[in-house]
N, C-alpha and C positions, 0 to 999 in steps of 0.2 A: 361224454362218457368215455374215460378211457379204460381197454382191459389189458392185462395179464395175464397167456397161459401160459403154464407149465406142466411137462406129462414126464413122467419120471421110471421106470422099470419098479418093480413093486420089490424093493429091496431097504430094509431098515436103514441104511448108511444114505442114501436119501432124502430123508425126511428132513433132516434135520438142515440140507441148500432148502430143503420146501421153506421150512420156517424161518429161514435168516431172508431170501428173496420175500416171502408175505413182511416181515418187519421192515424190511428197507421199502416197499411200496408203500403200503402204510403209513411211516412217517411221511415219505413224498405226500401223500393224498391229504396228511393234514389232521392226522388220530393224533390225539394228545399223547403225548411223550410218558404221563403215566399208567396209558393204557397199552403198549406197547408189549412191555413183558406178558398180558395175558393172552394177546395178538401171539406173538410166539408160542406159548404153553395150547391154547386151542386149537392152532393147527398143527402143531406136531402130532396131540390126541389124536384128531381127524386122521391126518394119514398115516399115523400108527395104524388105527382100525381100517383105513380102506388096505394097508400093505397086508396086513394079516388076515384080512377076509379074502383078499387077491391069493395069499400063499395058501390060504387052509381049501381054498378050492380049487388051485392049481390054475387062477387065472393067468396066461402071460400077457392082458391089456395092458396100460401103465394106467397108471392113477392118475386122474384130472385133476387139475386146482386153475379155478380163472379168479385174478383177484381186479373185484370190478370198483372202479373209482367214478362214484355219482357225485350231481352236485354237494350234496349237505351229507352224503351215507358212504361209505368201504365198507365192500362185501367179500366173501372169499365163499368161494363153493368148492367144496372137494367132494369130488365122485369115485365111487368103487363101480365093478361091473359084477359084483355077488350077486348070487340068487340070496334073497332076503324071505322068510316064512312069514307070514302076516301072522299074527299072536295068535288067534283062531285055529288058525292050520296047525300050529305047533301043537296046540291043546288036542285038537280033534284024532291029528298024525302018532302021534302017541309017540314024541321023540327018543330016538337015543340020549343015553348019557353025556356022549361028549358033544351031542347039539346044545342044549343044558349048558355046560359047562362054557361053550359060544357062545350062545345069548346071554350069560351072566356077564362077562366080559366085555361083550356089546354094550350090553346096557349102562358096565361102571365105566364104559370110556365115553360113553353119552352122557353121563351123569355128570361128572368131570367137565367135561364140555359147558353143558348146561351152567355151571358154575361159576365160568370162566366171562362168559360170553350174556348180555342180557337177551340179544333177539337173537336165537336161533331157531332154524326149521329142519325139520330134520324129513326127507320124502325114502320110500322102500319101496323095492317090487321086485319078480322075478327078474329084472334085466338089470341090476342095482341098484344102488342108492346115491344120495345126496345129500350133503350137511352143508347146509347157507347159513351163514356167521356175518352179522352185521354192527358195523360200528360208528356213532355220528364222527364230523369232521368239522373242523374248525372252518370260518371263510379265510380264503388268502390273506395273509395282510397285504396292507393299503401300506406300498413306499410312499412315504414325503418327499418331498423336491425340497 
C-alpha cells in the first residue's frame, strides 16, 4: 500500500496542484483513464469545501489530502479541521442565517461530490471533518517477453 500526502495553506490557488497531483497518482495506481476527469472535478469540490470551511473559520491548519493506493481500490481522503454542527444541534441551537446559508453550500458541495464519485464517506465532528473518495483499479498489466 502505497500513500500520498499532501497539506497545502487553505488558499483557493491551491486546490487546483491538489487536483492535478490526485490525477497524476491516480493514473499511476491504475483508475481507468475515463474516470480520471471525475478524479479531478471531486477533489477539487473537496478542498474547495475543506479551504472555505478553513477560511470562514479562520483556521490557519493546512488541509490534508492522503491519496492511498490499495491493491484493487484509490482512495483520497481530504480533511478539514472545522468545527462541524451535527444536524441535531443546528435544529435544537436555533442557527443564524449565515450558518444557514454554510450548510446549504456544504451540503451542495457534498452533493456534487456524491455524484461524481460512487463510494463516498463523508465522517464530521467538532475537531473536523473527512471526505473518503474511493475508486477500483485496474491489475498491472502482464509484459510479454
Amino acid at each position: 500500500m502505497a500513500t500520498v500526502e499532501l497539506r497545502f495553506s487553505a488558499l483557493p490557488e491551491h486546490v487546483r496542484t491538489a487536483r492535478l497531483v490526485a490525477a497524476a497518482v491516480a493514473r499511476r495506481a491504475g483508475v481507468d483513464e475515463a474516470v480520471l476527469d471525475e478524479v479531478r472535478l471531486a477533489v477539487g469540490e473537496a478542498c474547495s469545501r475543506a479551504v472555505g470551511l478553513h477560511q470562514s473559520h479562520e483556521i490557519a491548519a493546512p488541509v490534508k489530502v492522503a491519496l492511498i493506493e490499495d491493491e484493487k481500490l484509490f482512495s483520497i481522503e481530504v480533511g478539514d479541521e472545522a468545527p462541524h454542527a451535527v444536524p441535531a444541534e443546528r435544529v435544537a441551537g436555533g442557527p443564524a442565517a449565515d450558518a444557514d446559508v454554510e450548510a446549504e453550500e456544504d451540503e451542495m458541495g457534498l452533493a456534487v461530490i456524491s455524484g461524481l464519485v460512487d463510494d463516498v464517506e463523508v465522517t464530521t465532528g467538532e475537531n473536523g471533518g473527512l471526505i473518503r473518495m474511493s475508486w477500483p483499479t485496474a491489475p498491472p498489466a502482464v509484459a510479454l517477453a
